[in-house]
C-alpha positions as CSV (number, residue, x, y, z in Angstrom):
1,X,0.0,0.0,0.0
2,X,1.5,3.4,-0.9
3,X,1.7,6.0,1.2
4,X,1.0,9.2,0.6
5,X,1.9,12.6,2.5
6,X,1.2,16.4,2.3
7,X,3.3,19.8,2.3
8,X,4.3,19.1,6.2
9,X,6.3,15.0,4.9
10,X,8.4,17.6,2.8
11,X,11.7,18.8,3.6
12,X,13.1,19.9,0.2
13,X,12.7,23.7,0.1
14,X,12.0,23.4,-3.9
15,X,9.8,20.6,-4.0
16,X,8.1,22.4,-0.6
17,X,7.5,25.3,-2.8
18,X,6.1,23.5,-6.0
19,X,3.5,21.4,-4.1
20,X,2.2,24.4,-2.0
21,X,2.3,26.9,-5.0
22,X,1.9,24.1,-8.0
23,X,1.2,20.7,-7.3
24,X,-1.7,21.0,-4.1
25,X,-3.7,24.4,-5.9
26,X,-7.3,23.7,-5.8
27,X,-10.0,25.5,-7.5
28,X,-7.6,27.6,-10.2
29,X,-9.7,29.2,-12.8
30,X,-8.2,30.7,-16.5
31,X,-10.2,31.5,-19.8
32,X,-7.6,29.0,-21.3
33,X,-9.8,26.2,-18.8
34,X,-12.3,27.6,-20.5
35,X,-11.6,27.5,-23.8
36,X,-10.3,23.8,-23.9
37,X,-13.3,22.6,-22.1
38,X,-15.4,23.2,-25.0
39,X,-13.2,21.3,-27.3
40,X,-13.3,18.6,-24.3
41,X,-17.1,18.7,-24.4
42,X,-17.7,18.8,-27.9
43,X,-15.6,15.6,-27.9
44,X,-17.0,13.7,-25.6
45,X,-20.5,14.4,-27.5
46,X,-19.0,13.3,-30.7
47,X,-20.7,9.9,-32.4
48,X,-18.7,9.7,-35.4
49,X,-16.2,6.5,-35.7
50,X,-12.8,6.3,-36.5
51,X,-10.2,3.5,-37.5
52,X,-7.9,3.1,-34.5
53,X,-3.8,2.1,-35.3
54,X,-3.0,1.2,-31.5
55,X,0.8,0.7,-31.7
56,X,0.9,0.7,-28.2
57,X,-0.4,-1.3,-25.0
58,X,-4.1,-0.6,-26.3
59,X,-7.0,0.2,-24.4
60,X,-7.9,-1.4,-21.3
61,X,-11.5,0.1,-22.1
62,X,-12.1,-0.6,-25.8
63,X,-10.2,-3.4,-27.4
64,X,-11.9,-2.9,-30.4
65,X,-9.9,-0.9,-33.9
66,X,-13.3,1.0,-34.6
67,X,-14.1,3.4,-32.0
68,X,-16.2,6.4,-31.3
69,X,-14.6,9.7,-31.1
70,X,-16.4,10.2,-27.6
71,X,-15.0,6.9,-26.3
72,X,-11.5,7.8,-26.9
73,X,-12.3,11.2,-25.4
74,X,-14.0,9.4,-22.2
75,X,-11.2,6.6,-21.9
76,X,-8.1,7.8,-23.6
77,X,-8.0,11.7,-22.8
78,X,-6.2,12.8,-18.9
79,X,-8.9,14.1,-16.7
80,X,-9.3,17.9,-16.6
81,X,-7.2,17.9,-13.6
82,X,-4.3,16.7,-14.6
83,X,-4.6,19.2,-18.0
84,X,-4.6,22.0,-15.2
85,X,-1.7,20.7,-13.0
86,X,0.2,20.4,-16.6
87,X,-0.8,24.0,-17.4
88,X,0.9,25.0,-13.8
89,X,3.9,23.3,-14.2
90,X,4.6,25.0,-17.3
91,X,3.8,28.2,-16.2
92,X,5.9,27.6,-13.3
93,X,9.0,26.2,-15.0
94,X,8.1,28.2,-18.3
95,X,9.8,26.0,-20.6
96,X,10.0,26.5,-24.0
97,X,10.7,23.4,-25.6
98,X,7.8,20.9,-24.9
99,X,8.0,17.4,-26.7
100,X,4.6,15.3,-25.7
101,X,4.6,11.3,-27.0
102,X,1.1,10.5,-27.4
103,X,-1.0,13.2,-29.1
104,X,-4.6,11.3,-29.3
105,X,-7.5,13.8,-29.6
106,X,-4.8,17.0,-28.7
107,X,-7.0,17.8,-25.4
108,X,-4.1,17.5,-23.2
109,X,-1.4,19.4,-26.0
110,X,-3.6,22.5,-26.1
111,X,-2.6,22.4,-21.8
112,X,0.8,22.3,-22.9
113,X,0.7,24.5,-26.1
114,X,-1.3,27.4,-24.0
115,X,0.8,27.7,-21.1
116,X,3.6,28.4,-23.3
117,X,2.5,30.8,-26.3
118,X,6.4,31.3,-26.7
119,X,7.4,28.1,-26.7
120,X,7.3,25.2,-29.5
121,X,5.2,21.8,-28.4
122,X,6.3,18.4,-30.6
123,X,3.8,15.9,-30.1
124,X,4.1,12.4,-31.4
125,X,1.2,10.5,-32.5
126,X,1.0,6.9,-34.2
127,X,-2.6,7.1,-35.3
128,X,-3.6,8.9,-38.3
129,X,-7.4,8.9,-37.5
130,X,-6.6,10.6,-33.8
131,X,-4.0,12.9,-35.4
132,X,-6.4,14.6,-38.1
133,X,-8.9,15.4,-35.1
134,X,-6.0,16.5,-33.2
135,X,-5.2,19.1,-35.8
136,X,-8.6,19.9,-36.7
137,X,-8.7,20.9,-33.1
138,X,-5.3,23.3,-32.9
139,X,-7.0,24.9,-35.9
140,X,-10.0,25.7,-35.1
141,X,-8.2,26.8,-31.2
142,X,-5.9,29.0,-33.3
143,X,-3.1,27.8,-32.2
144,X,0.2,27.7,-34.1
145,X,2.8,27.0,-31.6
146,X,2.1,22.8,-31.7
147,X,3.7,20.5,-34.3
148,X,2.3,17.2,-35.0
149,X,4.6,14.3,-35.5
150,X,2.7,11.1,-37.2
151,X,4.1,7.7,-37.2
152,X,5.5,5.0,-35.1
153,X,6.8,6.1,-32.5
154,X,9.6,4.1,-32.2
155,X,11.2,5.3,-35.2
156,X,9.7,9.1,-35.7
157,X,11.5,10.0,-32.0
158,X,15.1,9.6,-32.8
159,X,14.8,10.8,-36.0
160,X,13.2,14.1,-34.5
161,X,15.3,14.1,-31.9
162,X,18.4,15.0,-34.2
163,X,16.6,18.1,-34.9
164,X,16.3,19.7,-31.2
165,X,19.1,21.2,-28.7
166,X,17.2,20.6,-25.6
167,X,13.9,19.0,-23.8
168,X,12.7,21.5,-21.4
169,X,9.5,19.2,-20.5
170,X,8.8,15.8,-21.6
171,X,5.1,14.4,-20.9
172,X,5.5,10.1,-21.5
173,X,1.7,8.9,-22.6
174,X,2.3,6.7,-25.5
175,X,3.1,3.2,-25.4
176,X,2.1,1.8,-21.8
177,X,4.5,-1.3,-21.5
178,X,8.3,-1.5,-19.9
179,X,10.3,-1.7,-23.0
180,X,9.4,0.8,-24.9
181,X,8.6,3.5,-22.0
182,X,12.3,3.0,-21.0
183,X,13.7,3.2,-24.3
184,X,11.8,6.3,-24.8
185,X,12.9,7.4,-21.8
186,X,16.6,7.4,-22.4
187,X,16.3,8.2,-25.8
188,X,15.4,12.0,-24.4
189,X,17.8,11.6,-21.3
190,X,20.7,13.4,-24.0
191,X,18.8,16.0,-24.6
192,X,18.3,17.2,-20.7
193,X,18.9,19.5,-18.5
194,X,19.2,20.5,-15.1
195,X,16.0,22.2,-14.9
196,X,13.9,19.7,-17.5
197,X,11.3,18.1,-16.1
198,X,9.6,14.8,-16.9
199,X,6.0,13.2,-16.7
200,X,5.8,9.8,-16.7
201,X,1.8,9.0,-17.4
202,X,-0.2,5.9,-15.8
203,X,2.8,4.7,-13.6
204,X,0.6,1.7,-12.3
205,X,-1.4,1.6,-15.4
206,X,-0.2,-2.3,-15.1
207,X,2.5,-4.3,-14.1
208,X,5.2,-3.6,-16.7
209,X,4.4,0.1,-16.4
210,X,5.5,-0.2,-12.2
211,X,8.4,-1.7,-13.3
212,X,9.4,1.2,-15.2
213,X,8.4,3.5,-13.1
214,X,10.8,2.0,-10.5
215,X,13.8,1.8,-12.8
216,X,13.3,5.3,-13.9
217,X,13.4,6.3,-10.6
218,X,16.3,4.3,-9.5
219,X,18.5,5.8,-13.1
220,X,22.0,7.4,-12.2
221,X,20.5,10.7,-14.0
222,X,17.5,11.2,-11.8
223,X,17.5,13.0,-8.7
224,X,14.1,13.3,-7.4
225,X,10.5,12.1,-8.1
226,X,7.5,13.0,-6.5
227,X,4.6,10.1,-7.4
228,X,0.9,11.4,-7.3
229,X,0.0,8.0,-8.1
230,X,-1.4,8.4,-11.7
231,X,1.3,10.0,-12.9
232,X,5.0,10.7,-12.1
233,X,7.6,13.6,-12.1
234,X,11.1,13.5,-13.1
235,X,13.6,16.1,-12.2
236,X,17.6,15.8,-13.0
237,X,18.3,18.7,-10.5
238,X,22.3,17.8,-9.6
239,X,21.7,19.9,-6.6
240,X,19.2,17.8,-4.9
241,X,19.7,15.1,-2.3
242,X,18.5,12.1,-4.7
243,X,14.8,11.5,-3.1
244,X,11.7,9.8,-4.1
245,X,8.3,11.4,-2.8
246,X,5.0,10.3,-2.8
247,X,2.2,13.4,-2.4
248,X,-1.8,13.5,-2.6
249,X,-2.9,14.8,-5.7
């Protein structure tokens, strides 16, 4: 059984700060909310079918390749809260060079791609079907700062990766099983850091995800993670006292 603790089982003075000001907020409103919300919505309402390419783990929901657009927005798509605690980091870390793996309907990218206006958000998406809604929803949000990357994952990432200096914040929701989660993982460890920060999505999602989740936290590079249970952080900060956290969320 995990534990969990609050703001007073924390002694870091940074990770203190980010729970209390980041992680623990409650109740935060923004027109950008807003404005996803109806793109969440409107999903959510949407009947229309669509050929699924599941290069991944699948769906613990829908094993099926046909699916309705509202069922992947139901089953496949972060809750709102986690959207918002994505939005926060961001605007508390203010990175500028986002890379997402696992695009799906682009609810959760327009989080990323609105907290940073300045930045540049490279999403990675293996579905064609997902992608094209994905896009149709940037457009139609007016957003230009996002660019889509379609195709297998395993071999669209390190060709992309040749094309960027840095990763200022990596979010992990793509394929859900150990080997390809860790290979992700340290294909982006080059282009880190001391201030990047990672999100490792659906940490328990099943056994081969724990696993991962446990070497990640264990690698050389990584010096402290804070679990919220659904998802986990990464930070490579040299000057923290290597520490692994678990917090309400």
């Amino acid at each position: 059984m995990l534990k969990s603790g609050n703001e007073h089982a924390i002694h870091s003075p940074f990770l203190f700060e980010l729970y209390t000001r980041v992680i623990a907020v409650k109740g935060d409103e923004h027109p950008d909310y807003d404005l996803i919300k109806t793109f969440r919505k409107a999903m959510l309402k949407d009947e229309e079918t669509i050929e699924i390419l599941d290069l991944g783990a699948g769906s613990r929901v829908d094993k099926s390749n046909k699916r309705s657009i509202k069922s992947i927005a139901k089953n496949a798509e972060k809750p709102e809260k986690f959207g918002k605690l994505f939005y926060r980091l961001i605007q508390y870390f203010q990175p500028t060079r986002v890379l997402e793996l696992g695009t799906s309907l682009g609810i959760t990218t327009l989080y990323l791609a609105k907290s940073t206006p300045q930045g540049q958000v490279m999403t990675f998406e293996g579905c064609p079907a997902t992608a094209a809604i994905a896009k149709r929803n940037f457009e139609n949000a007016q957003i230009q700062n996002i660019e889509i990357v379609l195709g297998n994952i395993d071999l669209t990432l390190p060709e992309r990766l040749k094309t960027v200096d840095r990763i200022d914040f990596g979010y992990f929701d793509a394929n859900h099983r150990y080997e390809p989660t860790i290979r992700y993982f340290k294909a982006c460890l080059p282009y880190i850091h001391n201030d990047s920060v990672f999100i490792m999505d659906d940490i328990y999602w099943s056994e081969e995800m724990k696993k991962a989740w446990e070497e990640i936290k264990q690698h050389p590079q990584v010096t402290l993670t804070v679990d919220l249970f659904w998802i986990g952080l990464v930070f490579f900060r040299k000057e923290q006292p290597k520490e692994n956290f678990y917090l309400r969320f």
